[in-house]
KEVO-404126 format. One record per residue (C-alpha): x, y, z. Coordinates in steps of 0.02 Angstrom, whole numbers, plus 50000, padded with zeros to 5 digits. Layout:
! residues N
XYZ...
This chain:
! residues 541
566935514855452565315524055410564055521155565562235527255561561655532555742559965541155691560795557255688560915569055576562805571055519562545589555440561885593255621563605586755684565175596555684566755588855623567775583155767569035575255669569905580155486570935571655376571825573755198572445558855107573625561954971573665549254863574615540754695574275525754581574975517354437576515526954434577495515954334579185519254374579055537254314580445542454434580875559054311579695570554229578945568154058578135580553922576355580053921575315591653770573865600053835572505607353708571835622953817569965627253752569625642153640571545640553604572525635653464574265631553506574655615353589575705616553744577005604553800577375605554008578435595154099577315584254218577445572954367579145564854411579805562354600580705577954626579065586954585577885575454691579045575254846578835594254829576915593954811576945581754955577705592155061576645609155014574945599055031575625590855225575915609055285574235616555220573465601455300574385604955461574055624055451571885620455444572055606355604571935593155474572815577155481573795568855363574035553555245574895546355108574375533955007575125523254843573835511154770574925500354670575935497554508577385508354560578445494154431578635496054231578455508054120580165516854091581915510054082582205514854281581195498454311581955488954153583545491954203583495490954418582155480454438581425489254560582765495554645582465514054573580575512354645581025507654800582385521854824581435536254763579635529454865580565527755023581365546954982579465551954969578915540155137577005532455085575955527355244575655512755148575525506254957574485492454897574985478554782574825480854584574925465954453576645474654395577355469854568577115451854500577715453554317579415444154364578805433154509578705432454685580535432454710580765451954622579465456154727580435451354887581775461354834580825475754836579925471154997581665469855076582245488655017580755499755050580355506555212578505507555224577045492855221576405484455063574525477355098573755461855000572385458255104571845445755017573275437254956573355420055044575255414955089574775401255198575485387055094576775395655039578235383255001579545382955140580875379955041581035395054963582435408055003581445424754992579785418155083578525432255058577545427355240579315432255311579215450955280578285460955412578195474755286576895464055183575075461655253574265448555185572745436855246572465432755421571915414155428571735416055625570805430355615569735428055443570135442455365571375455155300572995459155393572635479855424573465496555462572905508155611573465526055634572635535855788572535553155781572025560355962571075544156012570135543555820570525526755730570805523055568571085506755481572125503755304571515490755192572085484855052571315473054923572225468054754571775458854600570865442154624571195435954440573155441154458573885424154396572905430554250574025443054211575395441954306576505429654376576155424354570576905407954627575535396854618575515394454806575205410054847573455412654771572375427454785570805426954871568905434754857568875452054854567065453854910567145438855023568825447855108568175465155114566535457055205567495446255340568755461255387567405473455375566555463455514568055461455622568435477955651566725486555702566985473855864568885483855867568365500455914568785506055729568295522355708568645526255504569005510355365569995517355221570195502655088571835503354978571385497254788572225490454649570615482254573570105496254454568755510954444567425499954399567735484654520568095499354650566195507954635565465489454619566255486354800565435498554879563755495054803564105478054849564975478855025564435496655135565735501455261567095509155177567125529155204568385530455064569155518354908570845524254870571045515454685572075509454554572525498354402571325506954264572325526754272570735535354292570905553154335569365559254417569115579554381568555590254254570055593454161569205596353996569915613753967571565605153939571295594053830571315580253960569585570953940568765562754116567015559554112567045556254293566975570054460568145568754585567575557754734566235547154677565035544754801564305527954820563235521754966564225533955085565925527555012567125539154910567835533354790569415541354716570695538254587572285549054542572635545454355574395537854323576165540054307576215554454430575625565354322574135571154466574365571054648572525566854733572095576354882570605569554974570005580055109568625570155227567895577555373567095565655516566055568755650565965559555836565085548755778566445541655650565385545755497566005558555354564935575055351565995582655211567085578755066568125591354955569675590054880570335584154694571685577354572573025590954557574015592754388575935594354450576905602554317578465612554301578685633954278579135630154081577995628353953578155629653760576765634053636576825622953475576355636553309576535633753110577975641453030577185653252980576505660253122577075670253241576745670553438576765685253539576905689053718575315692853756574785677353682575745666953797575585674853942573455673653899573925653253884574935654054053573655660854152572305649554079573265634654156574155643254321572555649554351571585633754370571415627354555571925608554502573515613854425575105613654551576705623154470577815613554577579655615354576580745598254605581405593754756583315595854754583705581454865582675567054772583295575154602585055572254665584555551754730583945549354538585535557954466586835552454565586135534554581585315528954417585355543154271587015538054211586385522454155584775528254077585435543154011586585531753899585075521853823584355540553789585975546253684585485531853542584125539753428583265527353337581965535953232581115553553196579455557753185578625575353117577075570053184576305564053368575825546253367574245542653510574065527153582572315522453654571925503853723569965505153637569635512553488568475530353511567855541953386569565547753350569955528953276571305514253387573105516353423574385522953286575745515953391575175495853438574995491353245576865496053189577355486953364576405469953265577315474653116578995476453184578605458153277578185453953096579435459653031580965452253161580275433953148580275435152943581945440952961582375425953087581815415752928580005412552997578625413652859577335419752981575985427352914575145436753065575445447053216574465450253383574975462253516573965468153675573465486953673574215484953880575905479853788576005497553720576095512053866576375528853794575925538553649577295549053551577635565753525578675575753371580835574153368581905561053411581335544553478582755533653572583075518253624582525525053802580855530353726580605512053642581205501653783580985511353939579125521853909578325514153740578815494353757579705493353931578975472653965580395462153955579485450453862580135437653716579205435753540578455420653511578025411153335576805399553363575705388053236573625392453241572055385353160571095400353088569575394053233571015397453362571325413853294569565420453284569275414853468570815423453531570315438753454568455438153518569085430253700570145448553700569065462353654567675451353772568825454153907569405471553879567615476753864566765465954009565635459053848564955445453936566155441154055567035447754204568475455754107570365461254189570675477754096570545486353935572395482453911572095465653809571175473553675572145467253503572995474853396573495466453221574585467253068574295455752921572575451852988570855460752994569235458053076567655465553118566935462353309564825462953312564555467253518562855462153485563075443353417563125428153516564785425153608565705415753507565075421953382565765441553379567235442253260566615441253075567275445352917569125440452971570475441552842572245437852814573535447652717574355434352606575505436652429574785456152454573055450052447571615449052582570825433352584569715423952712570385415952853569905396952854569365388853022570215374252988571895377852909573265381653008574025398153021576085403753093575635420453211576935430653289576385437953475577025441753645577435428253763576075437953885574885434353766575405419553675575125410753849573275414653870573485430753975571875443153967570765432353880571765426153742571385407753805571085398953615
């Protein structure tokens, strides 16, 4: 907790240092994955194997003993959506996660929407197998029903909201007499987008972070580290709003802080954000980056210096993409090499034996026979982006509404549109073989049905609007940039600048090969996820 005595802190020595290592949004990326990096004044692509367990227990393990060698101390930190996104998730449940976290031993994790994709009751399966505390500070299990089997408020592993005391249930670890509180704060809108038992709402973030803010300076508290899962955004808007944090540990929105320009990974935002006098950091996704977050503290309890950064973890191979009719010698390569080895927030990290054996031994069988059954071929990488940029939307989310298209024709449905969240769609694609491993455990992994439903063309053009409103925050307090829409057989043009309600002009729908206008009042058959053919993100109409 950040404390203002009158002194100066750059007059005060540090008398206490700590390092926080710390994950989000890792997505059940237990292995690791290819990952193309553009290096500046360089034309080859090069593809490096990134992230994965093995490598990140590694990493974990080299940044704890250079912590211990300077007299630092030593956290790690998860802040949520450790679920979906592969077929180690789509095929355990959760049970993959929960091995491979508990191999790696977090200090804590916070609670991501993805925990709450299947329900309260998958979630208590996990909570039963892992080893280490999930916080949801301001998830309110008071009324939960007492009827239930798997009764969250039964776990002692899950800290939730304190009615007694008013605030959120918290972490402390002392180091040498030095206190320091774990918060964590989660989603307020997460029946939203995910699927909480609707007795166990979610409270007020700001209200939360207020009350248990106040309750521990009275507890001799001498640091407050909050735990995230509400997005970079929402996470710099906290501390403006609420002062008293010395560091926000986020995730949800896969920012990764750093300049990592020179290889071709944009960020337009510096590691540790300063706000007020709270950091605020965020680690990317999908373990691609290990965060290190070095603060320093002095007597006093307030921070008189901040380093640290996102560190790439990738493996000792990489391969240089050239034409065929080009040639690459070794000078060139080892000129590439350096470029990247040489950068300070790069980690060449080999795996981890033991956690590479808990993934084989345990659950690579399985996945490894989805990964046998090629599907398709491409010659050419297909990007996926949630908003459109200069480069122009997602290649991949369109053929996703064409293939839902395409299944409910062939199911004898005559629909004539199709609607898929940008969220839906997690990975872009790179040149060879794409399995059914790629399509159902990294590109689509949401166990979600298709739904054909029956529209008016007003319903349609309010969806639409209702979507990109929310994925942009246009006028309303949106949930992520995951609901932005993605169409086939139907085409639109959104004005930012209209009225709301107003925004999506010019819409069109492909009928007998032609284009023609889409009539509020006639009724239309639309093809969509059951996410968002229930309202999720926006898509209320």
């Amino acid at each position: 907790m950040t404390k203002n005595d009158g002194a100066n802190p750059a007059m005060l020595a540090p008398s206490f240092k700590l390092t926080i290592a710390h994950l989000n949004d890792t997505h059940s990326h237990l292995e690791s994955y290819p990952v193309c990096l553009r290096i500046e004044n360089e034309s080859a692509p090069v593809y490096v194997n990134c992230g994965g367990f093995p490598r990140i227990a590694n990493a974990l393990n080299i940044t704890k003993s250079k912590a211990k060698e300077q007299g630092r101390e030593f956290l790690f930190l998860h802040a949520g959506d450790c679920f979906q996104g592969t077929l180690y998730y789509s095929l355990f449940k959760g049970e993959a996660d929960a091995a491979l976290l508990n191999f790696v031993k977090p200090d804590a994790m916070t609670l991501g929407n993805h925990e709450l994709d299947l329900g309260n009751q998958n979630l208590a399966e996990f909570i039963e197998k892992i080893d280490f505390p999930v916080l949801a500070g301001n998830w309110d299990l008071s009324n939960e029903s007492t009827h239930r089997s798997y009764r969250l408020a039964d776990f002692d592993n899950l800290l939730t909201y304190n009615h007694e005391k008013q605030c959120a249930d918290y972490l402390i670890r002392s180091f040498d007499g030095f206190k320091v509180a774990i918060v964590g704060l989660t989603l307020e809108k997460m029946a939203e987008i995910a699927h909480p038992e609707p007795d166990t709402p979610f409270l007020s973030v700001e209200l939360v972070a207020r009350q248990t803010l106040k309750y521990l300076e009275n507890e001799g508290v001498d640091s407050v580290i909050l735990l995230s899962h509400l997005g970079y955004e929402a996470d710099l808007k906290l501390a403006e709003a609420v002062p008293g944090f010395d560091a926000i540990i986020g995730g949800h929105t896969h920012t990764l802080q750093g300049d990592f320009s020179g290889l071709g990974l944009s960020s337009d935002e510096p590691y540790a954000r300063k706000v007020n006098k709270t950091v605020v950091v965020q680690a990317g996704s999908y373990g691609m980056a290990l965060g290190v977050l070095e603060l320093d503290f002095d007597c006093s309890g307030s921070v008189v210096e901040v380093s640290g950064g996102n560190r790439l973890l990738i493996g000792q191979r990489m391969t240089l993409e050239t034409s065929s009719d080009s040639s690459l010698d070794d000078s060139t390569y080892g000129r590439i090499r350096d470029k990247i080895t040489g950068r300070s927030d790069v980690m060449v990290v080999k795996s981890d034996l033991k956690a590479k054996g808990l993934i084989e031994e345990k659950f690579k069988p399985v996945v490894d026979r989805w990964r046998e059954d090629v599907v398709a071929t491409t010659d050419e990488p297909l990007r996926h982006i949630r908003i459109p940029d200069a480069q122009g939307g997602s290649q991949i989310a369109p053929l996703v509404c064409n293939a839902f298209l395409f299944g409910a024709r062939e199911k004898g449905w005559d629909v004539d549109f199709a609607i898929h969240n940008a969220g839906g769609v997690r990975t872009s694609i790179y040149p060879g073989n794409i399995t059914a491993a790629d399509i159902a455990g990294r590109l689509l992994p949401f166990t979600i049905d298709v739904m054909v439903y029956r529209v008016t063309g007003r319903q349609i053009r309010a969806a639409l609007e209702g979507a990109i409103n929310n994925a942009t925050n246009n006028g309303v307090e949106g949930t992520g940039s995951g609901s932005f829409p993605y169409t086939a057989g139907l085409k639109y043009t959104y004005e930012c600048c209209n009225e709301s309600g107003n925004r999506v002009t010019k819409l069109e729908v492909l009928r007998c090969g032609r284009w023609e206008p889409v009539d509020d009042k006639a009724l239309y058959l639309g093809a969509s996820s059951s996410y968002t053919s229930n309202g999720k993100e926006g898509y209320l109409h």
